[in-house]
C-alpha positions in Angstrom: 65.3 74.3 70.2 63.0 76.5 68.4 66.0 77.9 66.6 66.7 74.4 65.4 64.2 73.5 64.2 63.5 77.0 61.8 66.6 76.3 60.6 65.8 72.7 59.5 62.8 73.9 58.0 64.3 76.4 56.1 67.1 73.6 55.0 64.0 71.6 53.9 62.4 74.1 51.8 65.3 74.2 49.7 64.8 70.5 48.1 60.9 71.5 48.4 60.6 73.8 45.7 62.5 75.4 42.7 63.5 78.8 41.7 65.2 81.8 42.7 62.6 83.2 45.1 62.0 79.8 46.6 65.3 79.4 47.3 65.6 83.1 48.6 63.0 82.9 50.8 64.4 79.3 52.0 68.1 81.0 52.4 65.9 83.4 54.8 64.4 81.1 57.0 67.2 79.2 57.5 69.4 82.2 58.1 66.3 83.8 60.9 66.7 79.6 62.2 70.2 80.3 62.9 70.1 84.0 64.0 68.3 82.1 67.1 70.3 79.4 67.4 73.7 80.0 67.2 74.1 82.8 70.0 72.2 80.6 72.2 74.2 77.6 72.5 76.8 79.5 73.5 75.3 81.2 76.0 73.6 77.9 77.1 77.1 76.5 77.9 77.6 79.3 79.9 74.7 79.2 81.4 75.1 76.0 83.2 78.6 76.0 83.9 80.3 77.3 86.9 82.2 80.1 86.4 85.7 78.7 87.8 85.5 76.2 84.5 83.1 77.9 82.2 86.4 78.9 80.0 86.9 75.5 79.5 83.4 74.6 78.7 83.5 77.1 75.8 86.2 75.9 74.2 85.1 72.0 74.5 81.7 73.3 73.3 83.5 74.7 70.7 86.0 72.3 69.4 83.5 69.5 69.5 81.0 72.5 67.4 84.2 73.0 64.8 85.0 69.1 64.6 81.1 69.0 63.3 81.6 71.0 60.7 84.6 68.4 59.5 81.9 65.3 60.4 79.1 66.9 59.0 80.8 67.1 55.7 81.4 63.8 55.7 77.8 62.8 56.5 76.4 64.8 53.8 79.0 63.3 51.2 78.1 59.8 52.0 74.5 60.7 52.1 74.8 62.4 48.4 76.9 59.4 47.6 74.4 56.8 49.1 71.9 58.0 47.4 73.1 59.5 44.0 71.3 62.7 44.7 72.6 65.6 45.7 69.2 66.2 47.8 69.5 63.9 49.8 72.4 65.3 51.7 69.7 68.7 52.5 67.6 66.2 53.6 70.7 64.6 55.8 70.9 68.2 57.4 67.1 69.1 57.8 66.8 65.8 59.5 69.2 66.0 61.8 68.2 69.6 63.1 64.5 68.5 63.6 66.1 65.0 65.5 68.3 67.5 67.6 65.9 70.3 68.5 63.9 67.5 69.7 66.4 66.0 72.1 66.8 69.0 73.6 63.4 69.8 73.9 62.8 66.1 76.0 66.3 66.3 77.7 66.9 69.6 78.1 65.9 71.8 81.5 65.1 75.4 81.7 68.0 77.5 84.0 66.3 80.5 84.2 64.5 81.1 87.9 61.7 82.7 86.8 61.2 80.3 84.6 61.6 77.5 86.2 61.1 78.1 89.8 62.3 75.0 91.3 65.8 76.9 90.6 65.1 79.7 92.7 67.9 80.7 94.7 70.6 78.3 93.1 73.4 79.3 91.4 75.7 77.7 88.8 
């Protein structure tokens, strides 16, 4: 969630400011957004799957991760095209990481025991 959201700030610092450095330092934050991020969802899959279908549960999670990249594109297209700005399709994308990091944050549940000790003793 955190991750997420990094990386959508970093996405909107892009359309923020002008220049090299700006965009540098914008490039970074992003890139430290989805350092965290990326790894983790993953893991989070296979966190809370069983392990008799957690090989499954990758690969949806991944297809359905690759078909986003295909959608995405799409979505930032019709944005650009929408709009007549090419910002607007940054925007698209900042947008949607801070809307998604924040459904997780309300929807999702901690796995870890020792961090959420109502789990203790359970096991996926």
């Amino acid at each position: 969630m955190l991750g997420m959201w990094i990386c959508g700030a970093g996405v909107a610092m892009v359309v923020m400011g002008t220049g090299a450095l700006w965009w540098s330092v914008s490039a970074g934050v992003t890139g430290f957004g989805m350092a965290l991020l990326y790894p983790n969802l993953s893991a989070a899959v296979a966190d809370i799957t069983p392990p008799s279908w957690r090989g499954s549960a990758i690969g949806i999670y991944r297809f359905w991760r690759d078909l986003g990249y295909a959608i995405g594109a799409l979505g930032l297209g019709l944005a650009a095209s929408l709009t007549g700005a090419a910002e607007a399709a940054f925007w698209f994308v900042a947008i949607s990481m801070f809307v998604s990091g924040g459904v997780l944050f309300w929807l999702g549940e901690e796995t870890h025991p020792r961090l959420n000790p109502d789990l203790e003793g359970k096991t996926a």
